[in-house]
HTML snippet that shows the backbone in 3Dmol.js (N, CA, C, O; Angstrom):
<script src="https://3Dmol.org/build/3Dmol-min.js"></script>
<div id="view" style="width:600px;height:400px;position:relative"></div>
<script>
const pdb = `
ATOM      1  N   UNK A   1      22.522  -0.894  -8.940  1.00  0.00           N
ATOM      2  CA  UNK A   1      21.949  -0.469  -7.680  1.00  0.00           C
ATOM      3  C   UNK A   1      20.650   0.302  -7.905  1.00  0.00           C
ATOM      4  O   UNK A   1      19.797   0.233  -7.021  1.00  0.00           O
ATOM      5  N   UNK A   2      20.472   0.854  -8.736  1.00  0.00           N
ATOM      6  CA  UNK A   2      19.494   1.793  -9.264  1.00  0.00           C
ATOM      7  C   UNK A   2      18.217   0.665  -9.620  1.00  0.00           C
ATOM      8  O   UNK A   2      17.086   0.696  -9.137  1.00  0.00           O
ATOM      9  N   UNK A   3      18.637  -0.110 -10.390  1.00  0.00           N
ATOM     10  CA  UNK A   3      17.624  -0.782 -10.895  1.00  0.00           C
ATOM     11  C   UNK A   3      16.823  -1.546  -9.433  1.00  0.00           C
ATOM     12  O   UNK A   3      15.608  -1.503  -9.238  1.00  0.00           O
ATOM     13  N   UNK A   4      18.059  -2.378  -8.308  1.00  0.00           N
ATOM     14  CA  UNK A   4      17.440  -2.600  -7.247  1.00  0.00           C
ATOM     15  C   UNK A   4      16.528  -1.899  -6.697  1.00  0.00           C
ATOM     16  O   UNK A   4      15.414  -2.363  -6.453  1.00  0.00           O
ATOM     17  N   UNK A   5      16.941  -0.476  -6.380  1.00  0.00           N
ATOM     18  CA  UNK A   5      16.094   0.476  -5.568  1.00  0.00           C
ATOM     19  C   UNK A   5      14.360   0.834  -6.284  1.00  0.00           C
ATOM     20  O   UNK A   5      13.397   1.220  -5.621  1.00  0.00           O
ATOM     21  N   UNK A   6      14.380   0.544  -7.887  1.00  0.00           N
ATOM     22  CA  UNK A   6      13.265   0.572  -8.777  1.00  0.00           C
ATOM     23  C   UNK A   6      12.299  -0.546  -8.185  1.00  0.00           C
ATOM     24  O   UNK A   6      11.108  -0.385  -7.921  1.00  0.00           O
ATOM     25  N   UNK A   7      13.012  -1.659  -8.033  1.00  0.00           N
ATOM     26  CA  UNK A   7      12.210  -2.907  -7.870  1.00  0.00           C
ATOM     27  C   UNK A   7      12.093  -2.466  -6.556  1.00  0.00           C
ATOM     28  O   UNK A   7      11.114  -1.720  -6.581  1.00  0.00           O
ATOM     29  N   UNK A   8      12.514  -2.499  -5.467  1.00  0.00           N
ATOM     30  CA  UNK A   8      11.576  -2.316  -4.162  1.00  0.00           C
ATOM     31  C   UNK A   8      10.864  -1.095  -4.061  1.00  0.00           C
ATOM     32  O   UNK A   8       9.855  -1.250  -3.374  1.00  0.00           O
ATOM     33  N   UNK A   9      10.988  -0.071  -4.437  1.00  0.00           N
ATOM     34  CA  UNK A   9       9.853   0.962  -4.865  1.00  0.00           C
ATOM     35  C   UNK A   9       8.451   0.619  -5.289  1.00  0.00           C
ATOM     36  O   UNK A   9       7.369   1.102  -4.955  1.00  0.00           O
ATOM     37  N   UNK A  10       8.808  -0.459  -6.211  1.00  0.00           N
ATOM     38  CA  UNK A  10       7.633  -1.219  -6.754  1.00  0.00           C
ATOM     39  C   UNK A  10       6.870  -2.049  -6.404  1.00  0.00           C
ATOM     40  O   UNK A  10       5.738  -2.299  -6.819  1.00  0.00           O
ATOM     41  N   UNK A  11       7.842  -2.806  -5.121  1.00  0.00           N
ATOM     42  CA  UNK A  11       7.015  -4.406  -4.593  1.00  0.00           C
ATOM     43  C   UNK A  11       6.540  -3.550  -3.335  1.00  0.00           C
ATOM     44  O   UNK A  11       5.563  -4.011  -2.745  1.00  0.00           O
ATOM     45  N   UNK A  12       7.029  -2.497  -2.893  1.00  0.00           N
ATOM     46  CA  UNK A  12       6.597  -1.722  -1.579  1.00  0.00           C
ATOM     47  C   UNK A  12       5.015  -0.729  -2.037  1.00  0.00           C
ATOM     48  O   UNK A  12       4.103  -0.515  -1.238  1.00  0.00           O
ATOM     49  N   UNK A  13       5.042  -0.285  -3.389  1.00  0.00           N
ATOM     50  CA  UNK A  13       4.238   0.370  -3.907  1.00  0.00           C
ATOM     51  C   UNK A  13       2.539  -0.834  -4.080  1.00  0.00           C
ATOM     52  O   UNK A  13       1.350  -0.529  -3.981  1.00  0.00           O
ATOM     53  N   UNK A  14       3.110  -1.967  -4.318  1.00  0.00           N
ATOM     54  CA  UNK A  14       2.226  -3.058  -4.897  1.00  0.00           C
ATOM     55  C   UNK A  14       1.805  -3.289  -3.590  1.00  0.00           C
ATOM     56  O   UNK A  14       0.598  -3.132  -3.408  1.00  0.00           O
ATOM     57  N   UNK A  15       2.409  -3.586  -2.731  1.00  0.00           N
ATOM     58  CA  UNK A  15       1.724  -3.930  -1.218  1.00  0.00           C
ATOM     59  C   UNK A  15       0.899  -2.525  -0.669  1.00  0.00           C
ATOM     60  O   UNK A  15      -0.291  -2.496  -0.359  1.00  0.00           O
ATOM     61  N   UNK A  16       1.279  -2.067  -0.655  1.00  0.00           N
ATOM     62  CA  UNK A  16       0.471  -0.251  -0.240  1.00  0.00           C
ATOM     63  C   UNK A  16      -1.076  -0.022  -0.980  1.00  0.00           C
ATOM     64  O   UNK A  16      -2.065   0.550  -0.522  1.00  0.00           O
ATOM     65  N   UNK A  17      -0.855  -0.778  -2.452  1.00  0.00           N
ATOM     66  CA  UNK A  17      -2.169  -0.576  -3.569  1.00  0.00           C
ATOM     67  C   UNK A  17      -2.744  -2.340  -3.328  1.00  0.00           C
ATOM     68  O   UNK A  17      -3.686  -2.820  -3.959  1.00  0.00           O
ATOM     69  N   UNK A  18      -2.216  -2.827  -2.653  1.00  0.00           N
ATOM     70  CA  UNK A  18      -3.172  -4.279  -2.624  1.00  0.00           C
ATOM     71  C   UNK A  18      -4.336  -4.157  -1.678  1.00  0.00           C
ATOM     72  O   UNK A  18      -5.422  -4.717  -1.832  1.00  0.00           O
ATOM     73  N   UNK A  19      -3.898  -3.133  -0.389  1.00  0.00           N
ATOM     74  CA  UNK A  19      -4.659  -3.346   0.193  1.00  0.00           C
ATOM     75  C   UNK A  19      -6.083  -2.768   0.399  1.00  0.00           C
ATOM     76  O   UNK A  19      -7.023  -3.264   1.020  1.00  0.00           O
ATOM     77  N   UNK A  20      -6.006  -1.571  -0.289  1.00  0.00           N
ATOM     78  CA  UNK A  20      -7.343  -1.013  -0.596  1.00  0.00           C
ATOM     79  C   UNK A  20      -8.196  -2.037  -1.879  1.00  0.00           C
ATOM     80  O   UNK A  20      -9.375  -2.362  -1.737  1.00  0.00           O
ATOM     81  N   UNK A  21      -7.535  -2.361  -2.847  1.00  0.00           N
ATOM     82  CA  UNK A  21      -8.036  -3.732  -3.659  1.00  0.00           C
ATOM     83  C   UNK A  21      -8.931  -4.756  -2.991  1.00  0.00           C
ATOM     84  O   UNK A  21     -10.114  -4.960  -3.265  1.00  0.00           O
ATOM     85  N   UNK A  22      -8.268  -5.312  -2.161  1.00  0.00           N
ATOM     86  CA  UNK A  22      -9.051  -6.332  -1.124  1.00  0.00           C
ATOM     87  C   UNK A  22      -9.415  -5.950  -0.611  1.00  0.00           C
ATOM     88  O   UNK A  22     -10.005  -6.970  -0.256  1.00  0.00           O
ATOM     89  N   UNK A  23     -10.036  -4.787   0.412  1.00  0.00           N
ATOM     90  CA  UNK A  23     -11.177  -4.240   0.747  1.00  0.00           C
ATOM     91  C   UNK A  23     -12.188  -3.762  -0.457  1.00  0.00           C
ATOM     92  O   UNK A  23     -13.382  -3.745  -0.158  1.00  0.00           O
ATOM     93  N   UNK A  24     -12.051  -3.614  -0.960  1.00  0.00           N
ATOM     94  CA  UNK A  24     -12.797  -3.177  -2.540  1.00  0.00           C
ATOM     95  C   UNK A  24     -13.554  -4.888  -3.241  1.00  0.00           C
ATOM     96  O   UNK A  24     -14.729  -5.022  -3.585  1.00  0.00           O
ATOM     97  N   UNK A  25     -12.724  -5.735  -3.274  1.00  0.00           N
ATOM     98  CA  UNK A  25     -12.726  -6.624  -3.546  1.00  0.00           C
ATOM     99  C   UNK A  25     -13.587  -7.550  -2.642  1.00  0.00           C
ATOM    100  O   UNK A  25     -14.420  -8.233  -3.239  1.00  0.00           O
ATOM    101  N   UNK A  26     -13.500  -7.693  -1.094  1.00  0.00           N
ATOM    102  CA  UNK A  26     -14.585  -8.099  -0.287  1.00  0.00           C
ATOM    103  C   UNK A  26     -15.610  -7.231  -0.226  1.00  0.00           C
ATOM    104  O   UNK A  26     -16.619  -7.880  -0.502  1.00  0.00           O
ATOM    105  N   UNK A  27     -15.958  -5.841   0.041  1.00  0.00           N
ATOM    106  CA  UNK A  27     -17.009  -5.150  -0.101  1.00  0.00           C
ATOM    107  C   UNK A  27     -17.938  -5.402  -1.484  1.00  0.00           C
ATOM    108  O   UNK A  27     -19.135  -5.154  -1.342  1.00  0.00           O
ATOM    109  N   UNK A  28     -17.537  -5.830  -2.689  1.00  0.00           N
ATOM    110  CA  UNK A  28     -18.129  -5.828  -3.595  1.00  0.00           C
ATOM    111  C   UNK A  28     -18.792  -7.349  -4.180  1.00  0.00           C
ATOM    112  O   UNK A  28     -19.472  -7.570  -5.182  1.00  0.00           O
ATOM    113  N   UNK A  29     -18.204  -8.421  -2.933  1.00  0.00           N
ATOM    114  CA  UNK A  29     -18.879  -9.642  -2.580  1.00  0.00           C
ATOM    115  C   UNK A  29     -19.987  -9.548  -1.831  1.00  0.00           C
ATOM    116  O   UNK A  29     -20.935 -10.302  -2.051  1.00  0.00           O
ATOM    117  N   UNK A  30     -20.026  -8.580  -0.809  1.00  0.00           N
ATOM    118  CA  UNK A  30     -21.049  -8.237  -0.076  1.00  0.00           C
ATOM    119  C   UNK A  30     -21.475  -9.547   0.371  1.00  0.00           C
ATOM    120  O   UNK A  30     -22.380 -10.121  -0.235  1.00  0.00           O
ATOM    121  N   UNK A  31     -20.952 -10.035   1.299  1.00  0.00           N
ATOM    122  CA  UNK A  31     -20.827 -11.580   2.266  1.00  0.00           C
ATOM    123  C   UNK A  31     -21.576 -10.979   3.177  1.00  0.00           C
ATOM    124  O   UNK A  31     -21.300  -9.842   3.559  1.00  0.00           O
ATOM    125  N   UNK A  32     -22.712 -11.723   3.683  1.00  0.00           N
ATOM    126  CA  UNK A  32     -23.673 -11.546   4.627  1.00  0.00           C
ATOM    127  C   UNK A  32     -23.578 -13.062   5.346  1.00  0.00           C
ATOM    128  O   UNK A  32     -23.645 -14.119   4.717  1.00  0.00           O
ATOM    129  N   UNK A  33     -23.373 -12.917   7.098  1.00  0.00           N
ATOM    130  CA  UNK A  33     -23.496 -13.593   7.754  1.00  0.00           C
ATOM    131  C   UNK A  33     -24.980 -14.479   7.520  1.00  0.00           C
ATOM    132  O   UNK A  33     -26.040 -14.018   7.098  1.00  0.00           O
ATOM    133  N   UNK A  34     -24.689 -15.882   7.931  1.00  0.00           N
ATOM    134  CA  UNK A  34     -25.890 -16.749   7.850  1.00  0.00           C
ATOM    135  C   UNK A  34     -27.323 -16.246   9.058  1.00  0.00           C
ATOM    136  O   UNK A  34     -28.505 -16.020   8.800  1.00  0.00           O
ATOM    137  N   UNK A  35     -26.739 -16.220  10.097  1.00  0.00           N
ATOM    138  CA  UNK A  35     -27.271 -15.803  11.171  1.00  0.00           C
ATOM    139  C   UNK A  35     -27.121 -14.109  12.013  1.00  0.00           C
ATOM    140  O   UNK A  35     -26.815 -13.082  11.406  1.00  0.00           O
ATOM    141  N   UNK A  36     -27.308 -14.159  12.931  1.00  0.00           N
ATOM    142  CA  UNK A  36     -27.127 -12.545  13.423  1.00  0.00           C
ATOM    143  C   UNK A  36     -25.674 -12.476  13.707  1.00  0.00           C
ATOM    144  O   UNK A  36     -25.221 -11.331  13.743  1.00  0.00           O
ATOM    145  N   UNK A  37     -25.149 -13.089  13.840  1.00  0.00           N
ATOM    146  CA  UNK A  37     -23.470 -12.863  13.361  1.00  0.00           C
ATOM    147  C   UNK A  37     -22.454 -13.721  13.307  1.00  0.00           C
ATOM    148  O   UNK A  37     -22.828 -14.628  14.049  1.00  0.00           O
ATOM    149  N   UNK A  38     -21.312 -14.029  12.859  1.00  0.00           N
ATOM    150  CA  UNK A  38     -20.313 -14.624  11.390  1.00  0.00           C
ATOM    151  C   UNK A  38     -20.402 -15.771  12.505  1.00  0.00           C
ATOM    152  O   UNK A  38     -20.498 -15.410  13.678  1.00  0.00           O
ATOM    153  N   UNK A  39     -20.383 -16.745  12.282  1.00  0.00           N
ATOM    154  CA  UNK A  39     -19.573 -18.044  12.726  1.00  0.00           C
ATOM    155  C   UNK A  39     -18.248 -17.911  11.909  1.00  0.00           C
ATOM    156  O   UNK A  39     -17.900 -17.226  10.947  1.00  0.00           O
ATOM    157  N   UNK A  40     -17.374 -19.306  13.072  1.00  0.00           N
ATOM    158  CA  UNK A  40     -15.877 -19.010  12.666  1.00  0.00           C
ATOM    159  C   UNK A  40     -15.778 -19.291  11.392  1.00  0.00           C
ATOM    160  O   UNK A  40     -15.239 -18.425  10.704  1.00  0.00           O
ATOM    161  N   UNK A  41     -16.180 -20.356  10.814  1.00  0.00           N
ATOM    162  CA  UNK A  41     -15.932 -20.701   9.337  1.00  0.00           C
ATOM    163  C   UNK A  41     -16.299 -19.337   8.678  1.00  0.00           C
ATOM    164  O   UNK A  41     -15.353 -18.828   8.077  1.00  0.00           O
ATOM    165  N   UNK A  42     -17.463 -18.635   8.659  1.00  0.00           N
ATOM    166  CA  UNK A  42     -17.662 -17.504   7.620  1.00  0.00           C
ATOM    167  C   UNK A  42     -16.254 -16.818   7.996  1.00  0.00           C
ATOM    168  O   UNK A  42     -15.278 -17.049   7.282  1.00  0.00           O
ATOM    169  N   UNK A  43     -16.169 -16.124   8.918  1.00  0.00           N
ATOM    170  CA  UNK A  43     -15.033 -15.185   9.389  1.00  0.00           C
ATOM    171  C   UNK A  43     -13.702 -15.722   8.653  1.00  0.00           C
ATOM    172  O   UNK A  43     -13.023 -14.886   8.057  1.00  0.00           O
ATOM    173  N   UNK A  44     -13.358 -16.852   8.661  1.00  0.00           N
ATOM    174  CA  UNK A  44     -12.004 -17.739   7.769  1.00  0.00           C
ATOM    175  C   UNK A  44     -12.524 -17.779   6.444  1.00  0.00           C
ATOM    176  O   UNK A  44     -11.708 -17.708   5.525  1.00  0.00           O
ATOM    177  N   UNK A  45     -13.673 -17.873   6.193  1.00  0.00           N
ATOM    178  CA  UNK A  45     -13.801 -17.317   4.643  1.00  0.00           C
ATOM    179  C   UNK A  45     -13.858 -16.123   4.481  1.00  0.00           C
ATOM    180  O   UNK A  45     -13.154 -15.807   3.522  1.00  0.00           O
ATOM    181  N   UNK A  46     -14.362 -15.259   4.954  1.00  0.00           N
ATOM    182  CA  UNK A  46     -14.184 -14.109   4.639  1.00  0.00           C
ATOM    183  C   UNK A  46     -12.658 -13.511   4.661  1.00  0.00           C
ATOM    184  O   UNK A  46     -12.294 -12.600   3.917  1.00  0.00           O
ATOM    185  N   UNK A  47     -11.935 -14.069   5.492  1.00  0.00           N
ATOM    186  CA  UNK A  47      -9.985 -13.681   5.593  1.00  0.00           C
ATOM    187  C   UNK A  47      -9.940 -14.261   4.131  1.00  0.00           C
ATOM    188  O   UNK A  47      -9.720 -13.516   3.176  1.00  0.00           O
ATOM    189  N   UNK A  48     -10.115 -15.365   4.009  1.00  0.00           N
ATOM    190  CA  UNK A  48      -9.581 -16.242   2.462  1.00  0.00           C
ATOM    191  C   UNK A  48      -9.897 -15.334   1.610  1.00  0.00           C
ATOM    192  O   UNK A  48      -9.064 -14.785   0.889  1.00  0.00           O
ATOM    193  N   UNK A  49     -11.082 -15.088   1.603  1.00  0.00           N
ATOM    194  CA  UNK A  49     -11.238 -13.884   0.336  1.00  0.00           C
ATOM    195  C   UNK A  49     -10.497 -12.816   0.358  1.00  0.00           C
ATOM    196  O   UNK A  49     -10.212 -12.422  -0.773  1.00  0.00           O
ATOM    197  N   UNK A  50      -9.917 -11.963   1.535  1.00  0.00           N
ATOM    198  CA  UNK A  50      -9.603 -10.887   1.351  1.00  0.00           C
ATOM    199  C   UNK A  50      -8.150 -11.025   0.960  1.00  0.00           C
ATOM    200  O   UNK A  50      -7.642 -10.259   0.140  1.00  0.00           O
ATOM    201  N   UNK A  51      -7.380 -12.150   1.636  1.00  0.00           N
ATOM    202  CA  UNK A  51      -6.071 -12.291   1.362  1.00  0.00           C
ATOM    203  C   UNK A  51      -5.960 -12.366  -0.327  1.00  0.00           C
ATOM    204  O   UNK A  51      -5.175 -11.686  -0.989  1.00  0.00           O
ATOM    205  N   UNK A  52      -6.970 -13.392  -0.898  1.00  0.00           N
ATOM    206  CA  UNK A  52      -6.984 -13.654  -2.267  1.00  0.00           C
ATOM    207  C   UNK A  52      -7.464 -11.966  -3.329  1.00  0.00           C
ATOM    208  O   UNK A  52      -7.180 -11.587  -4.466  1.00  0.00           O
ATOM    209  N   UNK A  53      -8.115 -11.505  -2.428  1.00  0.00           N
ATOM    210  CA  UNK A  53      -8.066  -9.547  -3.120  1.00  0.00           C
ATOM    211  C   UNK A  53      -6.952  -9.133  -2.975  1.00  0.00           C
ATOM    212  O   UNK A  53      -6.474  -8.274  -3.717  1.00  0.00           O
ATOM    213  N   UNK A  54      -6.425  -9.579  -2.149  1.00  0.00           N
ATOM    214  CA  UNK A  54      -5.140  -8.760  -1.972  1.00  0.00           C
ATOM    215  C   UNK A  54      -4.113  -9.416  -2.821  1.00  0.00           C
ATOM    216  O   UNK A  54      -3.424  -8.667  -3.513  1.00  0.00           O
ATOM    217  N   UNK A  55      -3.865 -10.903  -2.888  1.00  0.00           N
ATOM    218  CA  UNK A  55      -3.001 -10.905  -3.748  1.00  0.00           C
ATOM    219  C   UNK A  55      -3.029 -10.762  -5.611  1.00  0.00           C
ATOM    220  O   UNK A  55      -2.152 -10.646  -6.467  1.00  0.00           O
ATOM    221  N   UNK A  56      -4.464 -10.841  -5.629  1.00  0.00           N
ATOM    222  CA  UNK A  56      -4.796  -9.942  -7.248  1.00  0.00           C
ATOM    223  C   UNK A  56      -4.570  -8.649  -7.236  1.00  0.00           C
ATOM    224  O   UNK A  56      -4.543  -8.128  -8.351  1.00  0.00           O
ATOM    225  N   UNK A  57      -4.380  -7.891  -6.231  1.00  0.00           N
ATOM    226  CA  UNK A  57      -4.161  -6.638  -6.343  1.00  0.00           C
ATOM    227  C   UNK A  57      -2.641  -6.277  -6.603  1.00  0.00           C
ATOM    228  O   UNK A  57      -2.167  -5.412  -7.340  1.00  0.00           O
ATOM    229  N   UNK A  58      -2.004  -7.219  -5.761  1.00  0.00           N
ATOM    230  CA  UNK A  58      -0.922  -7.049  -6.100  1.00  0.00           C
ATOM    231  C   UNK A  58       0.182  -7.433  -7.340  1.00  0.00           C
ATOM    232  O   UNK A  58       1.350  -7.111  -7.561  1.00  0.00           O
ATOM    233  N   UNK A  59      -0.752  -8.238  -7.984  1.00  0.00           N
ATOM    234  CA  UNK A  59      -0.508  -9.346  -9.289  1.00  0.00           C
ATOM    235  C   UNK A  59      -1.012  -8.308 -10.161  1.00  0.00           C
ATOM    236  O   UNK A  59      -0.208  -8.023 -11.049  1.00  0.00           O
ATOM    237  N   UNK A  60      -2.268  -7.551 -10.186  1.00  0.00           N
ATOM    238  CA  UNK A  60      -2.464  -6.575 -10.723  1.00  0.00           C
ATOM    239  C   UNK A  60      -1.889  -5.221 -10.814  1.00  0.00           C
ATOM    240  O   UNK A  60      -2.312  -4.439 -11.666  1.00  0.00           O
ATOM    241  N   UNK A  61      -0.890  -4.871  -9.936  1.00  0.00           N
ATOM    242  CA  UNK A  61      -0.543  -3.661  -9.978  1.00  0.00           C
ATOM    243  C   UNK A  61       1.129  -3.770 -10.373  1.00  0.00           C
ATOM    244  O   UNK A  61       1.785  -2.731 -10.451  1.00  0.00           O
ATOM    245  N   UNK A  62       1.824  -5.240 -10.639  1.00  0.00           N
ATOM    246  CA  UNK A  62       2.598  -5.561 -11.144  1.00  0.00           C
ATOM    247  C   UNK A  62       2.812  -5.767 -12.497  1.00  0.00           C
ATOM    248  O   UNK A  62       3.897  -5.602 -13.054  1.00  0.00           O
ATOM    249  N   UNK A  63       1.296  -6.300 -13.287  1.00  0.00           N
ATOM    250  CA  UNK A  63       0.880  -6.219 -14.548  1.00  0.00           C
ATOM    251  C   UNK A  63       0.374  -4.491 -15.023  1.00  0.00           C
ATOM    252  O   UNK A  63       0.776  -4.260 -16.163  1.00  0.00           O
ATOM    253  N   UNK A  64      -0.190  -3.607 -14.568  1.00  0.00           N
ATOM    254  CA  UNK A  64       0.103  -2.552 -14.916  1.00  0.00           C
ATOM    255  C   UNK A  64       1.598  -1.457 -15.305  1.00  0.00           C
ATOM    256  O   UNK A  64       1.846  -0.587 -16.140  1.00  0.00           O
ATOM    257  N   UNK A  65       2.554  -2.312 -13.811  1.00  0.00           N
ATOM    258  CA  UNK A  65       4.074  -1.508 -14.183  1.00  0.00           C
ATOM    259  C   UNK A  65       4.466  -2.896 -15.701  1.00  0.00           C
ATOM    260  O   UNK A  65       5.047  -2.398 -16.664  1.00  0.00           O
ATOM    261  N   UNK A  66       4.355  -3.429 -15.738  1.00  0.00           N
ATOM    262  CA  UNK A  66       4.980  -4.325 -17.318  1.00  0.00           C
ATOM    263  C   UNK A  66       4.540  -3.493 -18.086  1.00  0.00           C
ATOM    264  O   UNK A  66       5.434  -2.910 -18.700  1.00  0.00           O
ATOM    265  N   UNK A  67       3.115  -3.048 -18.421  1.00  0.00           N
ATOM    266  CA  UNK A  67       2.391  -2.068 -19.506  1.00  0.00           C
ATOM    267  C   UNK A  67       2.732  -1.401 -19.576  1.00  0.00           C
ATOM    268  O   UNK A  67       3.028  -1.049 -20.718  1.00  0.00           O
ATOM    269  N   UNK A  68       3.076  -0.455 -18.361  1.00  0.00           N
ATOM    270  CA  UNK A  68       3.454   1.256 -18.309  1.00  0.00           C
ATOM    271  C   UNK A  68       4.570   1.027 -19.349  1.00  0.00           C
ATOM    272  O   UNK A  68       4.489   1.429 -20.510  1.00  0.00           O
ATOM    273  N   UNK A  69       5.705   0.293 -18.800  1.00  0.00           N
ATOM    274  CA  UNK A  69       7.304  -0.104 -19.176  1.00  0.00           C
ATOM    275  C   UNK A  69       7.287  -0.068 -21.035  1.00  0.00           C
ATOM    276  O   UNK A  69       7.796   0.715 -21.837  1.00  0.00           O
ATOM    277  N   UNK A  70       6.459  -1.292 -21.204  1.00  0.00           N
ATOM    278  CA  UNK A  70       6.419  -1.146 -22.458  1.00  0.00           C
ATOM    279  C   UNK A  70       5.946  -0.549 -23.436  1.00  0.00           C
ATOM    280  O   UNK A  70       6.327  -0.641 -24.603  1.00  0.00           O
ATOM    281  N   UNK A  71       4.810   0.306 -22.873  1.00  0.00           N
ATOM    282  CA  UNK A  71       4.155   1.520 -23.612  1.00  0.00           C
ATOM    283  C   UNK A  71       5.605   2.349 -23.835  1.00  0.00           C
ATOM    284  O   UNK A  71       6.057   2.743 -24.910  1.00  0.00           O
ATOM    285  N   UNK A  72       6.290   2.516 -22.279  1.00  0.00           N
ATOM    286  CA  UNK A  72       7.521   3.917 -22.761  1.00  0.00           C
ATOM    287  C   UNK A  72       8.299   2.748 -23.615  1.00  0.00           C
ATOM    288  O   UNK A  72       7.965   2.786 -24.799  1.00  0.00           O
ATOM    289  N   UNK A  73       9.002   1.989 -23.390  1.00  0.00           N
ATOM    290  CA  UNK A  73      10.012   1.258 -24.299  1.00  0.00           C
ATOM    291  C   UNK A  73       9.651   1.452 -25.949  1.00  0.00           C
ATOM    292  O   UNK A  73      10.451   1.686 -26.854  1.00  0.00           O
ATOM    293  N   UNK A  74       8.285   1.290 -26.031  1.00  0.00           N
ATOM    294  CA  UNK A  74       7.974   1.236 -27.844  1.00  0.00           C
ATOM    295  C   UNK A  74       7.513   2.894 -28.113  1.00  0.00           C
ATOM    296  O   UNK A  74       7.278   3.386 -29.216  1.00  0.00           O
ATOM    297  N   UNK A  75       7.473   3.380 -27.197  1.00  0.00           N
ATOM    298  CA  UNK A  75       7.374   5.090 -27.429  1.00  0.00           C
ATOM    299  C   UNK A  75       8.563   5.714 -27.519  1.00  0.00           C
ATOM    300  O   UNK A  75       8.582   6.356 -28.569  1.00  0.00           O
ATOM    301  N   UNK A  76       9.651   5.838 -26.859  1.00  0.00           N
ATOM    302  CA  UNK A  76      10.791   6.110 -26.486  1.00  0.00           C
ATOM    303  C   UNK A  76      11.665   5.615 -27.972  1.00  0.00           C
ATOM    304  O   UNK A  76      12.545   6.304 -28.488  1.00  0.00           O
ATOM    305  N   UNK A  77      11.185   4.252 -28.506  1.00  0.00           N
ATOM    306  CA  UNK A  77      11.906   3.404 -29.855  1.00  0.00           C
ATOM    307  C   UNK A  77      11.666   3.906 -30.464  1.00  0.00           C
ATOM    308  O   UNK A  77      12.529   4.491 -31.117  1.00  0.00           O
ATOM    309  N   UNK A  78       9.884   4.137 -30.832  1.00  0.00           N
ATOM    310  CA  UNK A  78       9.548   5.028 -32.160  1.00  0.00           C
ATOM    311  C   UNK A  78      10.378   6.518 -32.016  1.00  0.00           C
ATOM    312  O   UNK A  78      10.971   6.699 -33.080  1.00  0.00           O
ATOM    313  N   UNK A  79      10.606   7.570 -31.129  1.00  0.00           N
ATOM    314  CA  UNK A  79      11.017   8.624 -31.509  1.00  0.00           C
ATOM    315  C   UNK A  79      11.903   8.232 -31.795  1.00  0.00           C
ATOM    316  O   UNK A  79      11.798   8.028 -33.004  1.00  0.00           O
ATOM    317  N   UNK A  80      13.119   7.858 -31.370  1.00  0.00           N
ATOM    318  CA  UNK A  80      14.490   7.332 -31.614  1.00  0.00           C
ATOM    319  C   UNK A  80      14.817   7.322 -33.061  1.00  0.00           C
ATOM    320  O   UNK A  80      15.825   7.834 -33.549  1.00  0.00           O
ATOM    321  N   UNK A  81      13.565   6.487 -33.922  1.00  0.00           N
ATOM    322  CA  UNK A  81      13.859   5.935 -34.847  1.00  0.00           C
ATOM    323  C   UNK A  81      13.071   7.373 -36.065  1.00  0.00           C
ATOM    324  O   UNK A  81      13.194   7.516 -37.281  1.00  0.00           O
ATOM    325  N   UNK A  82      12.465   8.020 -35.252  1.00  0.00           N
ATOM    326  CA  UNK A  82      12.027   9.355 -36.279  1.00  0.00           C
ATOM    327  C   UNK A  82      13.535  10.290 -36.535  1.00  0.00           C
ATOM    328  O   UNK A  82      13.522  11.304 -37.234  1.00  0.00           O
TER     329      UNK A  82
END
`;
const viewer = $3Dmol.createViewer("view");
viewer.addModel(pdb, "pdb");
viewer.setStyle({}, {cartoon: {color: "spectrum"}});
viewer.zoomTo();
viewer.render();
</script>
């Protein structure tokens, strides 16, 4: 049960940190309308992009908890073994 409650801590934590990512992530495309403002296609590209920030963010902040994990796992081993 414990371990459950870890994992949604985590997928709830990953959605919370995706979304400043994809704003970070479209701001730093810096997408400028063709004309004085978006036609629909830009506007649906511009969603495409942000959804796609967002789901690297969240792919990314899932690959950081693996690292954390195994940094302590081989830290935690080495003392063990001192």
């Amino acid at each position: 049960m414990k371990a459950l409650a870890r994992e949604l801590l985590w997928f709830f934590t990953a959605v919370v940190l995706c979304m400043p990512i994809a704003y970070l992530f479209a701001y730093l495309l810096d997408l400028k309308p063709e004309g004085p403002t978006m036609t629909f296609n830009e506007e649906v590209f511009q969603m495409e992009l942000f959804i796609v920030g967002a789901i690297i963010g969240f792919i990314g902040t899932y690959i950081m908890r693996v690292i954390i994990w195994a940094m302590k796992k081989y830290l935690i081993k080495e003392e063990n073994d001192s």
